[in-house]
C-alpha positions in Angstrom: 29.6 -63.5 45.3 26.0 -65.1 46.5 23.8 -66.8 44.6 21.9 -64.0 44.6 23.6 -61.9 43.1 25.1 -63.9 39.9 24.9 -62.2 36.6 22.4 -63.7 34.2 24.3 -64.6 31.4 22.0 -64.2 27.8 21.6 -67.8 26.6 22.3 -68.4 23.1 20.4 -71.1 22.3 17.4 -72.3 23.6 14.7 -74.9 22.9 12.1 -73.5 20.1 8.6 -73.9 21.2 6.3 -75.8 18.0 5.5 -73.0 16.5 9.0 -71.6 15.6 9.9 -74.9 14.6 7.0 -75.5 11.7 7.7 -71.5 10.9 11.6 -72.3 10.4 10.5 -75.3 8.5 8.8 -73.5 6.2 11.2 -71.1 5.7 14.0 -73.8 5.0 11.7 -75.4 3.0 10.7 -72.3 0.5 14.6 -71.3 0.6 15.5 -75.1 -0.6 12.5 -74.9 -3.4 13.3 -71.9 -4.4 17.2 -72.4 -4.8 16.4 -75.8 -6.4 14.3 -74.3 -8.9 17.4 -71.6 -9.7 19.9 -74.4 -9.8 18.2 -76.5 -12.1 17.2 -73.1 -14.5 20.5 -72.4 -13.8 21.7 -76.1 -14.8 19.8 -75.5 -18.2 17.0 -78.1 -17.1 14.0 -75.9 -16.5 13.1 -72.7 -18.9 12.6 -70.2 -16.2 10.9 -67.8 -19.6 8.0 -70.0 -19.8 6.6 -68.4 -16.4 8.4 -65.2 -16.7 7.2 -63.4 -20.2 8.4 -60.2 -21.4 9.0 -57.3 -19.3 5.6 -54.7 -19.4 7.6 -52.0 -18.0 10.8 -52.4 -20.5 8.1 -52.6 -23.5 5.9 -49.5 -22.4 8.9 -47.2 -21.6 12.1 -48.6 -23.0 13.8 -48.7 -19.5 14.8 -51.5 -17.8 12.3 -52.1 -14.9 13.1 -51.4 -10.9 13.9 -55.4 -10.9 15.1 -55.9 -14.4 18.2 -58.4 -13.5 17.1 -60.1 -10.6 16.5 -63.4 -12.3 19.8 -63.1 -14.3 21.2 -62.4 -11.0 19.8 -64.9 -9.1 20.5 -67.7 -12.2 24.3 -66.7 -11.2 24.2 -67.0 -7.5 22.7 -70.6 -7.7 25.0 -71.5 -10.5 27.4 -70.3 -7.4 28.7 -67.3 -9.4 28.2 -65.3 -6.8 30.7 -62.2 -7.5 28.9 -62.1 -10.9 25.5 -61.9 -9.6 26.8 -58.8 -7.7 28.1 -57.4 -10.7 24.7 -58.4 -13.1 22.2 -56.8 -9.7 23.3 -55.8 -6.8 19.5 -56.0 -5.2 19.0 -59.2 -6.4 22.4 -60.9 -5.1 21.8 -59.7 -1.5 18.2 -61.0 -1.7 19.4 -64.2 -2.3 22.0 -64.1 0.2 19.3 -62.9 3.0 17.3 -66.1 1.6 20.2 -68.8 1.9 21.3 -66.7 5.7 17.2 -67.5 6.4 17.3 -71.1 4.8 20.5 -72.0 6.6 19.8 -70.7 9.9 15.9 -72.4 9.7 17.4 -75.4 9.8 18.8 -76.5 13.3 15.9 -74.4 14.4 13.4 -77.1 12.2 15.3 -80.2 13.0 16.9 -79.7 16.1 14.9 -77.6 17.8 17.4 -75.1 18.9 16.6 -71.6 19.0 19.1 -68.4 18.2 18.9 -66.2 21.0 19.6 -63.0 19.1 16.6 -63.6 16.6 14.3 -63.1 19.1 16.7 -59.5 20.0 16.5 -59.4 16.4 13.0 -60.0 15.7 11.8 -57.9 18.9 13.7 -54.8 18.1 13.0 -54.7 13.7 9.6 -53.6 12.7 8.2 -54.6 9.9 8.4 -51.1 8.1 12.0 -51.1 8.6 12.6 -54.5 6.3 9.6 -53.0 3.9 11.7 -49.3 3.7 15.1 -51.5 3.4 14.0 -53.9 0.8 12.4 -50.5 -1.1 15.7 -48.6 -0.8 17.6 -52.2 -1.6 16.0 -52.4 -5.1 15.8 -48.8 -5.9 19.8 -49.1 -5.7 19.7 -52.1 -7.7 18.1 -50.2 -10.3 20.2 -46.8 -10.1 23.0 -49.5 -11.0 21.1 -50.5 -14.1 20.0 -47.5 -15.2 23.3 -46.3 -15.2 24.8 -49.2 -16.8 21.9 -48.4 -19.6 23.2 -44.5 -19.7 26.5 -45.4 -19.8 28.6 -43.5 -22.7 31.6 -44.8 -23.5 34.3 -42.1 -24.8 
């Protein structure tokens, strides 16, 4: 074969320019805020109610709201109860999972300055109406699970 007419192989990795760099470093940083603040609710050393107050939407109508749950839910996963945070809301566990999978890929790309190739396939080919319709249809499941754990009849 010629030089010519060698395959281009996709690169993996590559350098990230600046601007990717301070962008994953902001998303590591909000991820490791954000999962610090859970772990120390979680830990019993901050009271998460004090910024949270009751639920409008469970007082006005007596149903448990479209993200009733989530906190609970996220309490578990950073108390690393993970199967239980499933199990409390199901929207609210794979939110934090897409946060720690954006926190823990940010990271080399911050520090190291090494660059996923299939991000930017990833990046280039979702829209930004696709995560909006998936995070819409995400929590609407979540809360078909709790409303039906509110309706349940037991026999």
């Amino acid at each position: 074969m010629q030089t010519g007419q060698q395959l281009n192989k996709p690169k993996i990795f590559r350098k990230a320019s600046v601007r990717q760099r301070l962008l994953a470093g902001l998303v590591f940083l909000a991820a490791a805020v954000i999962f610090g603040i859970l772990a120390l609710a979680a830990a019993g050393k901050i009271n998460l109610s004090l910024w949270f107050h009751p639920c409008g939407f469970k007082q006005q109508f007596n149903l448990p709201c479209p993200t009733c749950g989530v906190t609970t839910s996220s309490l578990a996963f950073a108390g690393g109860k993970i199967f239980e945070a499933f199990y409390i809301q199901p929207a609210g566990a794979l939110l934090c999972c897409v946060l720690a999978v954006a926190g823990f890929l940010a990271f080399p790309i911050a520090v190291f300055g090494v660059y996923f190739g299939f991000l930017e396939r990833f990046f280039a080919e979702v829209k930004v109406k696709h995560i909006i319709w998936a995070l819409i249809i995400i929590i609407a499941a979540g809360w078909m699970v709790t409303l039906a754990r509110t309706f349940r009849i037991d026999y």
